[in-house]
C-alpha positions in Angstrom: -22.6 34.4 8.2 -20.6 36.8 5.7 -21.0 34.6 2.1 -17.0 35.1 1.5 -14.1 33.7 2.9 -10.5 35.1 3.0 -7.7 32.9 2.6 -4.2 34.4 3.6 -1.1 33.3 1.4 -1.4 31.0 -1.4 0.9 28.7 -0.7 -0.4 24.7 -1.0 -2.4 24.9 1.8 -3.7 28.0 1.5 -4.7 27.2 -2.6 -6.5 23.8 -1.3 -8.7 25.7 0.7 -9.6 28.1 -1.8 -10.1 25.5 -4.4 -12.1 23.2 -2.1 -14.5 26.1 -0.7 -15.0 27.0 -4.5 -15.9 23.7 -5.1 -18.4 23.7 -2.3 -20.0 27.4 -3.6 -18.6 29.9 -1.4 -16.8 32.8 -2.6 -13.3 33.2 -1.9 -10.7 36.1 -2.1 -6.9 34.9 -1.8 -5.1 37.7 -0.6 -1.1 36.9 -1.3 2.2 39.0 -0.3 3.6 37.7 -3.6 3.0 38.6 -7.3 2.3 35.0 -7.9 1.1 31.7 -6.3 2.9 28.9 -4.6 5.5 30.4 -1.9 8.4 27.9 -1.8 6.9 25.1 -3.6 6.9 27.7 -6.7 9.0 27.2 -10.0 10.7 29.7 -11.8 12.7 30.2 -15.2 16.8 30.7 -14.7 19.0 31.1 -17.6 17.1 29.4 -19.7 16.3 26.4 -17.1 13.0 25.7 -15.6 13.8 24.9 -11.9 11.8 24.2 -8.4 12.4 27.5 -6.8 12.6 26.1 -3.1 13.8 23.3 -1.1 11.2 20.6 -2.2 12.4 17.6 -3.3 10.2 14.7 -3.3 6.7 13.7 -4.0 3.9 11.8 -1.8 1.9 10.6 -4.8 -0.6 8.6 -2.6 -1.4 11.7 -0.1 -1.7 14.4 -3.3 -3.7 11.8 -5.1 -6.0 12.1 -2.0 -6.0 16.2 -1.8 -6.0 16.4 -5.5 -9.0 13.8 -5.2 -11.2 16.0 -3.1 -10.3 19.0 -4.8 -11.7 17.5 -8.3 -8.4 17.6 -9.9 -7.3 14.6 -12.2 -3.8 14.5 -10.5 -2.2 12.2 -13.6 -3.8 14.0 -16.0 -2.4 17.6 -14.9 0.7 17.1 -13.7 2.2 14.0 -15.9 4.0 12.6 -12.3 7.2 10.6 -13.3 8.2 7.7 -10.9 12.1 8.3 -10.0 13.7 5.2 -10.6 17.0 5.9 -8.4 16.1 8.3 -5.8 18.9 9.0 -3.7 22.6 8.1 -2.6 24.3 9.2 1.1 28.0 9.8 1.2 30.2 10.7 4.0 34.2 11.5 4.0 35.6 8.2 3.6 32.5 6.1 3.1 31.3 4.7 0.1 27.9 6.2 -0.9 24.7 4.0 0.4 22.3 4.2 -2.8 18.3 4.2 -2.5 16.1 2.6 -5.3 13.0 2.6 -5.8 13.2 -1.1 -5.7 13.8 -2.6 -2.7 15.2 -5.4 -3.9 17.6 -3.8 -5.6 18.3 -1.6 -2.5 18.8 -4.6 0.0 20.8 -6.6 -2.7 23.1 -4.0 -3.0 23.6 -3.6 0.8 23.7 -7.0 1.5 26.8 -7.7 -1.5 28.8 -4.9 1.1 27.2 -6.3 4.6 26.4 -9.8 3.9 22.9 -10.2 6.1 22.3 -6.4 6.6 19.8 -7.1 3.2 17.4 -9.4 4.8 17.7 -6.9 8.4 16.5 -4.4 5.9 13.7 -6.0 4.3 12.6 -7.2 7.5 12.9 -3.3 8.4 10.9 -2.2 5.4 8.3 -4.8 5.9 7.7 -3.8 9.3 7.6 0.2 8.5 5.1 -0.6 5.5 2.9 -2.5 8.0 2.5 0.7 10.1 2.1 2.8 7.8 -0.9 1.4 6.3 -2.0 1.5 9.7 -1.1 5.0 10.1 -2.2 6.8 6.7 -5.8 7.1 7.3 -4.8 9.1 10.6 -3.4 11.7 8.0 -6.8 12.7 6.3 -8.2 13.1 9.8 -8.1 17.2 11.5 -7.9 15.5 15.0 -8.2 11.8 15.3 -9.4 10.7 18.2 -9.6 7.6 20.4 -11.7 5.7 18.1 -10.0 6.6 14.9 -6.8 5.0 16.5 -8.9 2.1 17.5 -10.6 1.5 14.2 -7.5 2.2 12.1 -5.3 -0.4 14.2 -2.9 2.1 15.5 -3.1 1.6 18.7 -0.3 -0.7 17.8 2.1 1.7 16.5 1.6 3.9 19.8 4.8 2.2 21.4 6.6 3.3 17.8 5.3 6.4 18.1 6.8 7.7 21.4 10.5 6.6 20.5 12.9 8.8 18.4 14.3 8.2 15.7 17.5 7.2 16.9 16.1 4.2 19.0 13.8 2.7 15.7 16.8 2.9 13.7 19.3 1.4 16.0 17.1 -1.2 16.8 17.3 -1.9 13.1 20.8 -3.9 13.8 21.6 -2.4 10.3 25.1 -0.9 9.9 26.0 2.5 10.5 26.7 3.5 7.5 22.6 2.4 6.4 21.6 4.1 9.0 22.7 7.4 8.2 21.6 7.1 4.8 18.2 6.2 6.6 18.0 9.4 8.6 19.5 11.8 6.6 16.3 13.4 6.4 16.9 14.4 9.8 19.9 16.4 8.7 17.8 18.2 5.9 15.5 19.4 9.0 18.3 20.3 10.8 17.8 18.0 13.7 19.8 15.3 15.5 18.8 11.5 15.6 17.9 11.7 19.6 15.4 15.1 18.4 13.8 13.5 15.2 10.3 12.0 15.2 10.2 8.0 14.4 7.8 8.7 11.3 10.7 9.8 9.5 11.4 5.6 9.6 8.6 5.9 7.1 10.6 6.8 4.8 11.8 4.1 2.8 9.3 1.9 3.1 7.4 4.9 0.9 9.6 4.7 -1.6 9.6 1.3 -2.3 6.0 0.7 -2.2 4.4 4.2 -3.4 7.6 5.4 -4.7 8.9 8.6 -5.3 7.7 11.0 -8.0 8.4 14.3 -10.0 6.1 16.1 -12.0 7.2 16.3 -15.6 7.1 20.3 -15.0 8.1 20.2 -11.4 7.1 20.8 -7.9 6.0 24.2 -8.9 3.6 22.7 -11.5 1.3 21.6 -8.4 0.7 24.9 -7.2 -0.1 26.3 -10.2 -2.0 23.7 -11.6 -4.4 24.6 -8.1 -4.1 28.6 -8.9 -5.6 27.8 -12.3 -8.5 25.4 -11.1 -9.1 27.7 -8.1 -9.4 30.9 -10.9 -11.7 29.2 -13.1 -13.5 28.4 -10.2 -14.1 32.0 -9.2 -11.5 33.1 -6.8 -10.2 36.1 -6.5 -6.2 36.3 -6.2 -5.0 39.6 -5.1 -1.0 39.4 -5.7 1.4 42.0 -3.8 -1.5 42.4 -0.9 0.1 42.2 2.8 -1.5 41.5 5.1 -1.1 43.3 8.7 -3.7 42.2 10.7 -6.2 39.7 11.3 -9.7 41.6 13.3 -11.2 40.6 16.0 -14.0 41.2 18.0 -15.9 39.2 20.9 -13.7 36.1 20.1 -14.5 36.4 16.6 -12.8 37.3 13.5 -14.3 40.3 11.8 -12.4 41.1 9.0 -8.9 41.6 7.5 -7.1 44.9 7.6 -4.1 44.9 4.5 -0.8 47.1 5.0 -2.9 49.6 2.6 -4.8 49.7 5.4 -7.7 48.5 3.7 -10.4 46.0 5.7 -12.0 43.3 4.2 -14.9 42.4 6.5 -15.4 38.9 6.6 -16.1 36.4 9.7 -14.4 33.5 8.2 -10.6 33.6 7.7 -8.4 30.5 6.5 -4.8 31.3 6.8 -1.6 29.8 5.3 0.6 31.7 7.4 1.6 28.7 10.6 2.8 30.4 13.6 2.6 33.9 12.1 -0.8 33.8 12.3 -0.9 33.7 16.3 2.6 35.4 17.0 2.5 38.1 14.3 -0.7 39.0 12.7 -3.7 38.4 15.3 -4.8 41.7 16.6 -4.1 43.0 20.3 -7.0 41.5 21.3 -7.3 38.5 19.3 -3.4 37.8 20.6 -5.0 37.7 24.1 -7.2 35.3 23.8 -4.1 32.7 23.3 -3.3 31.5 26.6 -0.2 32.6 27.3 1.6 29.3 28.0 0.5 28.0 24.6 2.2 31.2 22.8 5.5 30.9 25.3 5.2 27.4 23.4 4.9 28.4 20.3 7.5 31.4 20.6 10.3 28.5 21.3 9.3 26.0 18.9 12.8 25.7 16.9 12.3 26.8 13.4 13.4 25.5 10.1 15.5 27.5 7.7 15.0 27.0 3.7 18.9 27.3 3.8 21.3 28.5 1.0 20.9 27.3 -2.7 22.7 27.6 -5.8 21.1 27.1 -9.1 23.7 25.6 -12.0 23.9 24.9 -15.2 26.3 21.8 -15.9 27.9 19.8 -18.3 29.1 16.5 -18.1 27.5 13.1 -17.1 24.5 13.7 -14.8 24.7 11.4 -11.4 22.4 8.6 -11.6 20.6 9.3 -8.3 18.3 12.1 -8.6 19.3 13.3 -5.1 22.9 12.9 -4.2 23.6 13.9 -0.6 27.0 14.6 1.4 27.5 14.2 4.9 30.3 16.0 6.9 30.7 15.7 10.5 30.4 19.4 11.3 27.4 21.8 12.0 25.2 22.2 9.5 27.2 19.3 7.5 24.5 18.7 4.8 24.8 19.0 1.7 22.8 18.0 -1.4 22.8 17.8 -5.0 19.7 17.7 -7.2 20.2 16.4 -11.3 17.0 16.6 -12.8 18.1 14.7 -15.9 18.2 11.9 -13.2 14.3 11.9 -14.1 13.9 14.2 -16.5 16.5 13.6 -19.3 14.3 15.9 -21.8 15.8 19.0 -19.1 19.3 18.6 -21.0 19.9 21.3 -23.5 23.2 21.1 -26.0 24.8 19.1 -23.2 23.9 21.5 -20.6 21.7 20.7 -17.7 19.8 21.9 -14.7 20.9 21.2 -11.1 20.3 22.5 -7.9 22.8 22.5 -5.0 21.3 22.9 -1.5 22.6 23.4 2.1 20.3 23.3 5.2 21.6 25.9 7.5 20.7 25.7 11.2 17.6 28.7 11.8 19.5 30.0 15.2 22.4 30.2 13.0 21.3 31.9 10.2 19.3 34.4 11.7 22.6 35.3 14.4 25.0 36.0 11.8 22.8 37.6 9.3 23.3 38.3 5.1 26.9 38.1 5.4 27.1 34.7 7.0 24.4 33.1 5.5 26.5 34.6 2.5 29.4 33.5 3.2 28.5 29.5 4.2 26.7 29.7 0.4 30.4 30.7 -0.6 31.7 27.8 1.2 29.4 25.2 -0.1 30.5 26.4 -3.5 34.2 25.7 -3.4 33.7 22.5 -2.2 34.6 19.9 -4.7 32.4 16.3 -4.0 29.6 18.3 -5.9 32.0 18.5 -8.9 32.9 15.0 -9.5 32.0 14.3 -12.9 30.8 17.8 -14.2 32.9 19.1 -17.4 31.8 22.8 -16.9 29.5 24.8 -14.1 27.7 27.9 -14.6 26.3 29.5 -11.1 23.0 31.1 -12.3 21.5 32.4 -9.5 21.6 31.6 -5.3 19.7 32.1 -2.4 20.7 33.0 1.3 18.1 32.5 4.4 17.5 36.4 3.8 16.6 36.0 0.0 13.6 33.3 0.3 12.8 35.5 3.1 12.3 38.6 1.4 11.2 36.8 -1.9 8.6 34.6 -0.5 7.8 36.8 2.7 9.0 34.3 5.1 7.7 34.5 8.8 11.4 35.0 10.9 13.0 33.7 7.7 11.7 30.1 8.5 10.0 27.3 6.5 8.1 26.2 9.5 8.7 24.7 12.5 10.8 21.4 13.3 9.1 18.7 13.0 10.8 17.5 16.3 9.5 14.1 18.5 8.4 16.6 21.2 6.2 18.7 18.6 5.0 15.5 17.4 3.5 14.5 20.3 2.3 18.3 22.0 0.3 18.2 19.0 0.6 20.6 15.6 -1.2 23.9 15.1 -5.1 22.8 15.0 -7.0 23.6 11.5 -9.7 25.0 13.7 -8.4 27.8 16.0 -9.4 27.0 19.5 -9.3 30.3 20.7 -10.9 32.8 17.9 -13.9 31.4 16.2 -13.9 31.9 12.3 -10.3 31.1 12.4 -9.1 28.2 10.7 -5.5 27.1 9.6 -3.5 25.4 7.2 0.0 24.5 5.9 3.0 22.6 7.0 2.7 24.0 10.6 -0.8 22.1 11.0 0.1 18.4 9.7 2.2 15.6 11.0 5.2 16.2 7.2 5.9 18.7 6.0 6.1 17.4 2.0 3.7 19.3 -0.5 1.3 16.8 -0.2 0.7 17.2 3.4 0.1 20.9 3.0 -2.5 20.2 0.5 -4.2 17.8 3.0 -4.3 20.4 5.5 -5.8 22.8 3.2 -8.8 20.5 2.4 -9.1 19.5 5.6 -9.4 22.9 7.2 -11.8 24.0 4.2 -14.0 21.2 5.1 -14.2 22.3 8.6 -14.9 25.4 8.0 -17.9 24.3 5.8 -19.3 22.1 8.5 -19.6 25.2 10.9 -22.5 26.6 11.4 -21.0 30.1 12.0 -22.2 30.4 15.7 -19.3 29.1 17.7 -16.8 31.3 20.0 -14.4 29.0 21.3 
């Protein structure tokens, strides 16, 4: 067995692996397309404003706490994670806006003061969600859970939950309609319908009133690096700017790693960050073969997420009190959403100016059909628009991003996040952190876990590291 591994991208998953194989004493080269670690999840410095370069926006303490756990990273300690007090508020043209706390009395009081008895529906509803949850999280830390995992974790219960959509859990709520769509706006961020979206999205709230939501006192981007610098004082080697063009194969093994230099790294042990790219784009000709070709049909029309457009601002004036402030329109690709860091972070205010980030999901198909100019021009239309104004003295536009941009900047795969975490991809089962098909291969990211928040992609890293370490570098699938 070759004594170093190559990890390809070092995004979240991609750094947990290379931390956690570190950890364990193998040597690890990170080979990374750009000059510096963390993909979308990475920060960067805008007029004079630190901001979360991509479309995260919320933190699954309990599940990084886990990751960051097995990685031998004090979590608190390195990142200084800030519990958001009022996390988010839905709006729709001629609704009132339905505001989430972090308490959940709060959140049903206030509910139940505009829908007398909707508050103790939604308690109930909360209750009920936390219940399966608890059942459900140990299912998380697991590669593949199997029959008895479901057994010994109790849920088997949940398995009726788990084969309805969305739509059905939440109607079944009795809660009014205006709740529910503050409930599943999530699905709108993803770009999916209510019918489409998987029921753990029902999770949601009962999250945030138990675990909460959370924000590093330096950002999303603060987790990433925080792993680049444990992973390089650790011993692995990053090499920034290095594309990578294929992954080598031989007698349904990997063999090595050949960059766009056209230099090959031999290696029989590949971990790679790069989700469905990895089988449709950068397994040699006859590594692609050894994918059965109904599985990559499958995985050529699995409907992709776009990071959408994004403007970063600089504002004056009072900051909302929701951190996230979202706006519903009843037209395609309606979402809208409004990030206020001093919501959390009130130290982020400078002379009365302050950082904010204004965010559109824009439907993949879409995006990709009508190119720079109309990914350019819905940006332009999310900026006159004037909910996002309400309350702001002065705006200064610092910087945007189309589809194409993050595309370019953070070498996106078809200029997609990952795929749609859709009911049916739910249940056909994400990409496996062990390839079944070319031995050596393992996976990790969004594309391999049941979320796609941050913390999930660190899960997946550790998980596919640790597989890879209980191999015993003999098996050809």
């Amino acid at each position: 067995m070759s004594g170093r591994v190559i990890v390809l991208g070092a995004g979240m998953g991609g750094l947990a692996a290379a931390l956690r194989l570190a950890r364990a004493g193998r040597a690890v080269t990170v080979l990374e397309a750009a000059d510096g670690p963390g993909g979308l999840a990475r920060a960067e410095a805008i007029g004079g404003f630190r901001f979360d370069a991509g479309p995260y926006i919320l933190l699954d303490r309990p599940g990084l706490e886990w990751a960051f756990e097995r990685l031998g990273v004090d979590a608190d300690a390195r990142l200084h994670i800030r519990r958001v007090p009022e996390v988010y508020e839905v709006a729709a043209p001629g609704a009132s806006p339905v505001r989430i706390q972090d308490s959940l009395d709060a959140t049903a009081d206030d509910i139940g003061t505009r829908w007398p008895g909707a508050d103790d529906r939604y308690r109930r509803f909360v209750r009920a969600m936390a219940a399966a949850y608890a059942r459900m999280q140990p299912l998380q830390r697991i590669s593949r859970p199997g029959l008895r995992d479901v057994l010994g974790s109790g849920a088997w219960r949940d398995i009726p939950f788990l084969l309805k959509p969305l739509s059905a859990v939440l109607r079944s709520t009795g809660l009014p309609d205006d709740v529910v769509r503050a409930l599943a706006v999530w699905t709108h961020v993803a770009g999916q319908t209510l019918e489409a979206a998987p029921s753990p999205l029902a999770l949601v709230p009962s999250l945030i009133h138990s675990a909460g939501a959370y924000v590093p006192e330096a950002g999303i981007g603060s987790i990433p690096r925080t792993l680049a610098d444990e992973a390089t004082a650790e011993g692995v080697a990053f090499r920034w700017g290095a594309r990578v063009r294929r992954i080598l194969t031989a007698a349904g093994r990997v063999r090595g790693v050949e960059c766009e230099t056209g230099e090959v790294l031999e290696t029989d042990r590949v971990i790679s960050n790069l989700g469905l790219a990895t089988y449709l784009h950068v397994l040699d000709p006859e590594g692609a073969r050894r994918v059965p070709a109904r599985r990559r049909a499958w995985l050529e029309n699995l409907p992709l997420q776009s990071p959408g457009v994004c403007a970063y601002l600089a504002v004056r004036g009072a900051p909302p009190s929701s951190y996230l402030r979202f706006h519903l329109r009843d037209e395609p690709d309606g979402c809208r959403l409004l990030v206020s860091t001093p919501a959390v972070l009130p130290e982020t205010v400078q002379e009365g100016w302050w950082p904010a980030r204004l965010i559109a999901p824009m439907n993949h198909t879409r995006a990709v059909r009508e190119g720079e100019s109309g990914q350019r021009g819905f940006l332009e239309q999310v900026l006159t628009e004037s909910w996002w104004r309400e309350g702001l003295d002065e705006v200064r536009i610092l910087a945007t991003r189309t589809p194409g941009d993050w595309a370019r900047d953070a070498h996106l795969f078809r200029q997609s996040m990952n795929p749609v975490m859709t009911a049916a991809f739910m249940r056909a089962g994400r990409l496996a952190h062990r390839s079944p098909w070319i031995g050596g291969l393992y996976l990790a990211g969004s594309a391999t876990h049941p979320g796609q928040w941050v913390s999930f992609c660190a899960i997946s890293g550790v998980l596919a590291a640790e597989l890879l370490l209980g191999d015993s570098g003999d098996r050809v699938p």
